[in-house]
C-alpha positions as CSV (number, residue, x, y, z in Angstrom):
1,X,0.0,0.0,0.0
2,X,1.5,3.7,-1.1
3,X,1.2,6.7,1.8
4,X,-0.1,8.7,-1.6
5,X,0.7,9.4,-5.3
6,X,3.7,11.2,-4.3
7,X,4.9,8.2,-2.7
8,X,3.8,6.0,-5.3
9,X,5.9,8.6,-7.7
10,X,8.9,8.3,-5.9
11,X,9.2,4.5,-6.0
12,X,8.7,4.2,-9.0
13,X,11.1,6.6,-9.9
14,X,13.7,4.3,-8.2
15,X,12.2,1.3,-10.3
16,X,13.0,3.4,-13.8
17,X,15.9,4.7,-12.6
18,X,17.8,1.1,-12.3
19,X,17.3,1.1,-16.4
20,X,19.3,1.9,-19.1
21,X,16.8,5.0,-20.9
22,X,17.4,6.5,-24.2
23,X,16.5,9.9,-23.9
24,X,13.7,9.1,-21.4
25,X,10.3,11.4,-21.5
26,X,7.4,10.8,-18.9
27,X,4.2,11.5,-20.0
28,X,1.0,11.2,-17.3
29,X,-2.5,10.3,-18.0
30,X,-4.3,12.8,-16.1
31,X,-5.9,13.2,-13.4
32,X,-4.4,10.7,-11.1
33,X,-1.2,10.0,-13.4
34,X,0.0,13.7,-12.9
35,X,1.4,13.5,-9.1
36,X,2.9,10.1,-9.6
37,X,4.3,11.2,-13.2
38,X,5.9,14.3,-11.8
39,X,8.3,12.2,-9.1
40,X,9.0,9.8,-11.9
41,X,10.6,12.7,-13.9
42,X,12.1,13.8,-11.0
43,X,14.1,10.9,-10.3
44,X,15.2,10.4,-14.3
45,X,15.4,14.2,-14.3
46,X,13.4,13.7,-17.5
47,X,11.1,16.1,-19.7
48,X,7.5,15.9,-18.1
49,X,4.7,16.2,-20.5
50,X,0.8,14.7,-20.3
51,X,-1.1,12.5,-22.4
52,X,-4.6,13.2,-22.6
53,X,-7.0,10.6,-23.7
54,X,-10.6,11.2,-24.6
55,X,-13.3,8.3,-24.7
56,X,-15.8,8.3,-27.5
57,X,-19.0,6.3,-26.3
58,X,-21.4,3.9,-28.1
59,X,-24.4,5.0,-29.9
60,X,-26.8,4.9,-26.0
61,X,-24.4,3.5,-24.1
62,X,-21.8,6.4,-23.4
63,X,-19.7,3.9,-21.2
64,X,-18.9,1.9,-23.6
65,X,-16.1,2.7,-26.0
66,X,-15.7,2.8,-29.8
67,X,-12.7,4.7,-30.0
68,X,-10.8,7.3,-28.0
69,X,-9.0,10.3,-28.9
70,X,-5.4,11.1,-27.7
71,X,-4.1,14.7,-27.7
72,X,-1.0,15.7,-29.7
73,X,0.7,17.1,-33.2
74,X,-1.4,15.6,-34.5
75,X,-3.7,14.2,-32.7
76,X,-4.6,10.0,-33.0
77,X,-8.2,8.4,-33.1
78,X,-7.6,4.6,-32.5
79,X,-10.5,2.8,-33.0
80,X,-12.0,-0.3,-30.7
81,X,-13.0,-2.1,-34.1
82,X,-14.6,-5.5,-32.0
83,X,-17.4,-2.7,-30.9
84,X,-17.3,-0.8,-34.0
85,X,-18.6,-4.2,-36.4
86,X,-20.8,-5.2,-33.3
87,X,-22.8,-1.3,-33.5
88,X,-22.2,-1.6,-37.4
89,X,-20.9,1.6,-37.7
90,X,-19.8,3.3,-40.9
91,X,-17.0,6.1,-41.5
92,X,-19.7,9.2,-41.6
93,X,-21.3,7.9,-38.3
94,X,-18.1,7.4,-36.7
95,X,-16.8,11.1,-37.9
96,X,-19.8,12.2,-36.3
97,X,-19.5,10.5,-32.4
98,X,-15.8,11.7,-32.3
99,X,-16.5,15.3,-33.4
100,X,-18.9,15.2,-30.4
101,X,-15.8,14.7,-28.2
102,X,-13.1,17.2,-29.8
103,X,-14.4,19.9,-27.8
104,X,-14.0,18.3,-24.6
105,X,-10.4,17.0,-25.5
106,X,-9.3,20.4,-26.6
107,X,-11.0,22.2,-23.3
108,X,-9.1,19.5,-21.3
109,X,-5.7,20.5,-23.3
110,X,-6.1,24.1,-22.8
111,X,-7.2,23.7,-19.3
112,X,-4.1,21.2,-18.0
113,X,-1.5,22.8,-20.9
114,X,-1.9,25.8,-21.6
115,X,-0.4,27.3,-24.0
116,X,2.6,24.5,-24.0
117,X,2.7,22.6,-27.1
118,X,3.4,18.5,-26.5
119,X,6.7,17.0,-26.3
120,X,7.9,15.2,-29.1
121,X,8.4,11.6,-28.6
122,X,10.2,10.6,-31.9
123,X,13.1,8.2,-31.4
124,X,12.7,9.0,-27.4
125,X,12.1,5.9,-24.6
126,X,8.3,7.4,-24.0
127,X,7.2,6.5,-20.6
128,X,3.2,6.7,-19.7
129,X,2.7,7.0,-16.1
130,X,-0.5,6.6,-14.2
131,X,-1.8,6.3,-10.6
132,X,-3.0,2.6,-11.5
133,X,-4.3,0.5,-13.9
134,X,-8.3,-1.8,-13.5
135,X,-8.4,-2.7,-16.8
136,X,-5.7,-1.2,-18.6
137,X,-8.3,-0.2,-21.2
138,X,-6.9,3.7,-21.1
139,X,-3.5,2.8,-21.2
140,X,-3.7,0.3,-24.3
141,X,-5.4,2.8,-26.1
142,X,-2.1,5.3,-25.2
143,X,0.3,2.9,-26.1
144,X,-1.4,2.4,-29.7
145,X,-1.3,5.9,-30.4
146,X,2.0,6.8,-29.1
147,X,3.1,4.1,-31.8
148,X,2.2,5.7,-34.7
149,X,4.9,8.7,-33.2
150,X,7.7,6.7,-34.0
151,X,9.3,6.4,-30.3
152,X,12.3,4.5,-29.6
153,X,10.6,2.6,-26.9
154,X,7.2,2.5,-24.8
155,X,7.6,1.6,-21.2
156,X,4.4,1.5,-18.9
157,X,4.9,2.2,-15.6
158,X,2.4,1.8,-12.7
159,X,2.6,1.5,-9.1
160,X,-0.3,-0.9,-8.9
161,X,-2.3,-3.3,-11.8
162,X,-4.0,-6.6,-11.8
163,X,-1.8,-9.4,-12.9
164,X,-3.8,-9.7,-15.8
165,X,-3.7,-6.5,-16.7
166,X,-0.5,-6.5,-16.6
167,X,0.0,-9.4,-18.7
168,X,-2.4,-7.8,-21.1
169,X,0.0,-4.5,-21.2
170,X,3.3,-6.5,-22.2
171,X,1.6,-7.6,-25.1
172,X,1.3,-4.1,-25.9
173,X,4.0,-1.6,-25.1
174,X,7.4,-3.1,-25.2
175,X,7.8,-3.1,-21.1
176,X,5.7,-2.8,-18.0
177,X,7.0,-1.5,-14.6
178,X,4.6,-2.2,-12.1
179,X,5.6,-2.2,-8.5
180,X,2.7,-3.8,-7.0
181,X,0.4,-7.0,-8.9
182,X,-2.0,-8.2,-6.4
183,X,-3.9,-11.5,-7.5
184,X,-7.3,-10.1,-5.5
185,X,-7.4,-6.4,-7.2
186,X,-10.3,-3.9,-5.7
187,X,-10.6,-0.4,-6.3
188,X,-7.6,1.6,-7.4
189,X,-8.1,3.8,-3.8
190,X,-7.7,0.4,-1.6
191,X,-4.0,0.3,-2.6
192,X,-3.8,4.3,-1.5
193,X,-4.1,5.7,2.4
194,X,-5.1,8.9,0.7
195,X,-6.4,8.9,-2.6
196,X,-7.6,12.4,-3.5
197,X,-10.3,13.0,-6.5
198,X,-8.0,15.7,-8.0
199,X,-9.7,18.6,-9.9
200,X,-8.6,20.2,-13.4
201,X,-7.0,23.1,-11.2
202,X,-5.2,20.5,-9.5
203,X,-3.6,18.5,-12.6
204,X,-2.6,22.1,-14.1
205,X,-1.0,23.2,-10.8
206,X,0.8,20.1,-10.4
207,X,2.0,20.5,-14.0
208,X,3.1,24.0,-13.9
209,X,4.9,23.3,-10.3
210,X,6.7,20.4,-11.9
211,X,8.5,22.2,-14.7
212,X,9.1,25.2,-13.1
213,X,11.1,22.7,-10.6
214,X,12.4,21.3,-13.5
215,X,13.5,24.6,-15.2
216,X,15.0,25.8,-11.8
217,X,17.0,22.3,-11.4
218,X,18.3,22.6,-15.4
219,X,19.3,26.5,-14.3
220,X,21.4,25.4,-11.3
221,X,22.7,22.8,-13.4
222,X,24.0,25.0,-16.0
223,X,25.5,27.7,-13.0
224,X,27.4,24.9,-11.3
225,X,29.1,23.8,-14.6
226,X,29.7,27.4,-15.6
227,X,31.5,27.9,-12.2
228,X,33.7,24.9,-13.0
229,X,34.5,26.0,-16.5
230,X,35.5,29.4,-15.0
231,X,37.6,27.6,-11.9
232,X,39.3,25.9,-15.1
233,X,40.1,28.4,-17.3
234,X,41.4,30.7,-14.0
235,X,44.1,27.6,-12.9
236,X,45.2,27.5,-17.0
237,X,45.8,30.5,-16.7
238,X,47.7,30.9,-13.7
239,X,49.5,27.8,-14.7
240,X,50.3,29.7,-18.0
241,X,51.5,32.9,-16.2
242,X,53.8,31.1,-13.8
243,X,55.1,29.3,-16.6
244,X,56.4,32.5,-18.6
């Protein structure tokens, strides 16, 4: 069981952080993904970035999905084509149920990004983070459209999934990290002491926290090898005067 999402975060941080990453970038699937992604980059001191995914619902049964919609340049429709033949539904009806969820995906964008445009993932190890996986169903649908973005790698990491899920997943992305596969899986906030709903505020204040932390930790970075590239040249020189 995790304290939180922070805590959660932070292990799994030390999880990733045992592996060898090509140019890693952590995306989360908001809401819950956003607290755990942003200790995940923290640890890697990788680029943090979200993933939004958008469900589009059945013709009367909204809970059921045909598709989904994932944000980006450009942005993916990836289609669940078992439900598609079972509602026989054509191109022009389909075109119609997803424009009915554009708005909402492009609210959710604005609202959680801003004005920041999305990382690119091409030839990058793309790491999807979330707070937990049920059935996985969100996370397949990311994987699928992150591979049409020509990644190096997609690595899922979780702190907590169903086995089965989990097994499901690895036939899908190329690894799973999940720290915690219990055989009797109940609700996601069982495996949390405090589980949080989190609000839209709360995902884009948790965002814009994160990379200004990661902006002020790439500054002190670039200070302290300044400094040492000044400390250099000063003894060369020196050496060089003594030497004359």
């Amino acid at each position: 069981m995790f304290r939180d999402r922070q805590e959660a975060g932070e292990k799994l941080g030390m999880e990733l952080s045992k592996l060898q990453l090509h140019r890693p970038v952590v995306l989360a699937l908001p809401r819950g993904g956003v607290p755990v992604a942003a200790e995940v980059a923290k640890a890697l001191n990788a680029p943090l970035d979200l993933l939004i995914v958008r469900k589009v619902g059945a013709p009367g049964n909204s809970e059921l999905a045909v598709a989904a919609i994932v944000d980006g340049e450009p942005g993916d429709v990836v289609l669940n084509r078992e439900i598609v033949e079972a509602y026989a539904l054509d191109d022009d009806e389909l075109r119609v149920l997803i424009a009915k969820e554009r708005p909402e995906l492009e609210h959710r964008c604005l609202a959680y990004r801003g004005n920041r445009r999305p990382l690119s993932i091409t030839g990058k190890t793309a790491i999807i983070v979330d707070d937990g996986a049920a059935t996985g169903t969100t996370m397949k649908v990311a994987v699928r459209a992150l591979k049409r973005r020509s990644p190096r790698e997609i690595i899922v990491a979780l702190p907590v999934s169903p086995q089965e899920t989990v097994a499901d997943l690895a036939r899908e992305a190329d690894r799973v990290i999940c720290l915690s596969q219990p055989g009797q899986f109940h609700a996601l906030s069982y495996h949390y002491l405090r589980f949080p709903q989190l609000s839209d505020s709360d995902v884009a204040a948790a965002m814009d926290e994160a990379i200004r932390s990661q902006k002020a930790g790439q500054h002190r970075s670039t200070q302290h090898a300044a400094g040492h590239g000044s400390k250099a040249t000063t003894k060369s020189k020196t050496r060089d005067n003594r030497e004359k």
